[in-house]
C-alpha positions in Angstrom: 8.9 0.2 -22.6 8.5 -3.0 -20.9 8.2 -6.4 -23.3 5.5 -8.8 -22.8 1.6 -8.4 -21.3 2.3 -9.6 -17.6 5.3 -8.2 -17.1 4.0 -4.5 -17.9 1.1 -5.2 -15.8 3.6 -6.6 -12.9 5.6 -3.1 -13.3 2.2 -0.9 -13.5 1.2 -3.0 -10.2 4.3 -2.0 -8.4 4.2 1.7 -9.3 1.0 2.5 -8.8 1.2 0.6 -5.3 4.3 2.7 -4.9 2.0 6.3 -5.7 0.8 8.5 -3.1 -2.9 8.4 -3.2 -3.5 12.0 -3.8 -1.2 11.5 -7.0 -3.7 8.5 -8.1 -6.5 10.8 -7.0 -5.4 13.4 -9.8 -5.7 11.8 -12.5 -1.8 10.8 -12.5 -2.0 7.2 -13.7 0.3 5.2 -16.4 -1.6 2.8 -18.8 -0.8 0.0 -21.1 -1.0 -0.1 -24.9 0.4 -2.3 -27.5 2.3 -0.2 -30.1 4.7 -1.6 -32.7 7.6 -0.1 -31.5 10.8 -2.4 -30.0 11.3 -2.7 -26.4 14.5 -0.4 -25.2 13.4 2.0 -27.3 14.2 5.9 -26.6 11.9 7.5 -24.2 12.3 10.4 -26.2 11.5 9.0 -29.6 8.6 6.7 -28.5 7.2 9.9 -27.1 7.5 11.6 -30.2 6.2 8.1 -32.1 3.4 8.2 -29.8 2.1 12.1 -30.5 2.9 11.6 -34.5 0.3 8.7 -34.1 -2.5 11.0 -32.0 -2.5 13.6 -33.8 -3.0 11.2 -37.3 -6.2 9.6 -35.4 -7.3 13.3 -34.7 -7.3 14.5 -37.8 -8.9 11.3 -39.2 -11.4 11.8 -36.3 -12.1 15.9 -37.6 -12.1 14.7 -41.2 -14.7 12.2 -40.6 -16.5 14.1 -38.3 -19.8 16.0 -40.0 -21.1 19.1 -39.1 -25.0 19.3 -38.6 -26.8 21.2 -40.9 -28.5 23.8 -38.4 -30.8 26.4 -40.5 -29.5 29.8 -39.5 -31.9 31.8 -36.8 -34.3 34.0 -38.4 -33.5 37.6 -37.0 -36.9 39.1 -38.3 -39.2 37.5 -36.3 
């Protein structure tokens, strides 16, 4: 975890400059977000942080998600 806006983007600049291009190519990219946890944090427990908070905003996302009401095919026709 890197404190402060510029300076994460100034780090994210210099790794991604320092990527092979097939790596970038794949899909393997590092992003930015603004969580509440303290800088010098454990990898290991912001991870864990991190997938406690996704898989809250999935199961908000399923709750709040509504099925359509489909009527059922009707087999006799």
């Amino acid at each position: 975890m890197i404190r402060g806006k510029q300076n994460a983007e100034l780090q994210l600049k210099k790794f991604e400059d320092s990527q092979d291009f097939s790596d970038r190519h794949e899909g393997w990219r590092y992003f930015i977000e603004k969580i509440d946890l303290k800088a010098g944090t454990d990898p290991a427990e912001a991870t864990k942080h991190r997938q406690t908070e996704l898989e809250g905003r999935e199961s908000d996302a399923l709750r709040d998600t509504k099925t359509p009401n489909f009527p059922t095919p009707d087999r006799q026709r």
